[in-house]
C-alpha positions, -999 to +999 in steps of 0.1 A: -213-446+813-234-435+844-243-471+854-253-450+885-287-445+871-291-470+835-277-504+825-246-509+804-252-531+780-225-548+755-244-564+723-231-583+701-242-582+659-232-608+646-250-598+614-250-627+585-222-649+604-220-685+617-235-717+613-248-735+640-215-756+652-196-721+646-222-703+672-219-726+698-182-727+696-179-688+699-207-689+725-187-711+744-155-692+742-174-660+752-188-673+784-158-674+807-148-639+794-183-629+807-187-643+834-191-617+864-194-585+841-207-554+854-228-552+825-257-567+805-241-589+776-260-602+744-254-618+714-271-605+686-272-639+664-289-650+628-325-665+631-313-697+624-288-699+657-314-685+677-323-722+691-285-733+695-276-696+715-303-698+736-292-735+745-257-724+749-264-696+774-283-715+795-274-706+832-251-681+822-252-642+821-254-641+783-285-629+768-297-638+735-314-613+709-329-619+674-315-593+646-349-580+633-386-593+634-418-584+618-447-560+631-473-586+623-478-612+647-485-640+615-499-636+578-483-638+540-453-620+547-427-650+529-391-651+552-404-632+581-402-638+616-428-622+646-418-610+677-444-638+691-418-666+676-390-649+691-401-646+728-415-689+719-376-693+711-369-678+746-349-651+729-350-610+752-337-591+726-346-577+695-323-555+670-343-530+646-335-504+623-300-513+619-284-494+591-281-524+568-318-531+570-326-495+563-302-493+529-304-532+517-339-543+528-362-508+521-368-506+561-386-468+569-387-451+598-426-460+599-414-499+598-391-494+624-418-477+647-443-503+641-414-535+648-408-517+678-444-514+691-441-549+682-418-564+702-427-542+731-457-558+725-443-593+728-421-587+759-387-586+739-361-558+749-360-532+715-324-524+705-332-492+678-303-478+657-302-444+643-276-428+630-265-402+605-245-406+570-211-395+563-227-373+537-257-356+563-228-350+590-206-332+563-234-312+554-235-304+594-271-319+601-263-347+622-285-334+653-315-327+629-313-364+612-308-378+650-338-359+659-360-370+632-354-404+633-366-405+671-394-385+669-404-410+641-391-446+656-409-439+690-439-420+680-468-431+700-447-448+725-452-443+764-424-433+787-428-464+802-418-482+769-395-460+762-375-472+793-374-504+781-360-497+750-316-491+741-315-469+715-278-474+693-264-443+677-250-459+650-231-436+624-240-450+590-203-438+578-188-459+608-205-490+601-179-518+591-158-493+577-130-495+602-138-458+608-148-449+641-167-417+661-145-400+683-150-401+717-161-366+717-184-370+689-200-407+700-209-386+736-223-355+716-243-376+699-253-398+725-260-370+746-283-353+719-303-384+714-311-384+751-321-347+748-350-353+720-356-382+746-362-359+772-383-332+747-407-359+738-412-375+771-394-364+800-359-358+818-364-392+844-373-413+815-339-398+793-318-403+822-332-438+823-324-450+787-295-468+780-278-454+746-250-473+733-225-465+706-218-485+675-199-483+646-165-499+651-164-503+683-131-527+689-107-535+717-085-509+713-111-479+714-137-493+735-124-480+768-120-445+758-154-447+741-172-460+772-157-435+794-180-407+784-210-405+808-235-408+779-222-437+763-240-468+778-226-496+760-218-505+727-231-527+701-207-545+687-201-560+646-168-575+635-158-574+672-182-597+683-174-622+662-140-624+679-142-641+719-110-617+727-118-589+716-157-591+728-142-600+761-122-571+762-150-543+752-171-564+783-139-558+807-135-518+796-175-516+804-172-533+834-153-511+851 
């Protein structure tokens, strides 16, 4: 992390977990272990805790964001949610292109771009995933997936926006697998995404991005992760769903 010049922020993905009762609980045990980080801290939580998260962090340092939303503000689209509804909820972030979305739910590139133009749009704070799979890094073309996948998600994005939006390197073959980048790989990734970002726009506005690290991030790895100067954070699955262990990733990026 260079906190020096971008924001380290810890995000939580809660992904398809939790009732209502259950969020508040977790909420609740999470907000002493946050208290006074040196970094931003969200919880990433399903649309229908949105509400009850946004209550619970009330006064607090915790900040709340939605796990996808649509690129239309209303219209026939059945089970969707706009970035408009979101920012009505009171919720800052918003998590897009996630992996899971991508494979399960038919999300494109092109989707992802116009989500994020979205919720720029809207005021919400993008958090993009990219990321590579096991079989595309074997086949040594990491850098070039990476590199795509940027050029695509931002396109027609100013540098201003651009500053406003975390970008996860998440790789696919990581992703709840219990298999985890090394450090050395996380920050050679990290630290290629912030070169395309610096192709496409400019060095002040790469510098200025905050790129985090998923993909099994956990208490035990989280330090050394977050000690490489391009790794600005994490965002956070299983993890996150445990108040120790989140507290303990938000302690290693807080020094």
């Amino acid at each position: 992390m260079n906190k020096a010049v971008r924001k380290a922020i810890i995000a939580g993905n809660w992904k398809m977990n939790k009732t209502r009762p259950e969020a508040k609980e977790l909420i609740e045990a999470i907000k002493p272990l946050a208290k006074g980080a040196d970094c931003e801290v969200v919880v990433g939580v399903p649309f229908t805790n949105l509400e009850t998260a946004v209550e619970a962090t009330k006064g607090t340092n915790i900040h709340v964001g939605a796990q996808n939303c649509h690129f239309e503000k209303s219209g026939a689209f059945t089970g969707e949610i706009s970035a408009d509804m979101l920012v009505e909820l009171g919720v800052e972030y918003v998590i897009l292109g996630h992996s899971e979305r991508r494979q399960y739910f038919g999300e494109t590139d092109e989707t992802v771009n116009k989500r994020t133009k979205a919720a720029l749009a809207a005021g919400l704070k993008p958090i993009v995933c990219v990321g590579e799979l096991l079989w595309e890094r074997e086949c040594g073309i990491t850098e070039e997936v990476l590199g795509k996948q940027c050029k695509l998600d931002f396109f027609g994005i100013t540098a201003d926006e651009m500053k406003k939006i975390t970008i996860a390197y998440e790789p696919v073959w990581a992703i709840g697998t219990g298999k985890t980048a090394t450090a050395e790989q996380a920050q050679e990734a990290c630290k290629y995404i912030r070169t395309v970002i610096a192709k496409m726009f400019d060095e002040a506005t790469a510098e200025a991005v905050t790129v985090q690290y998923g993909g099994s991030m956990n208490a035990k790895n989280a330090a050394e992760l977050l000690s490489k100067v391009d790794v600005d954070g994490g965002l956070i699955g299983g993890a996150s769903l445990k108040a120790p262990d989140f507290g303990e990733i938000i302690r290693a990026a807080s020094v």
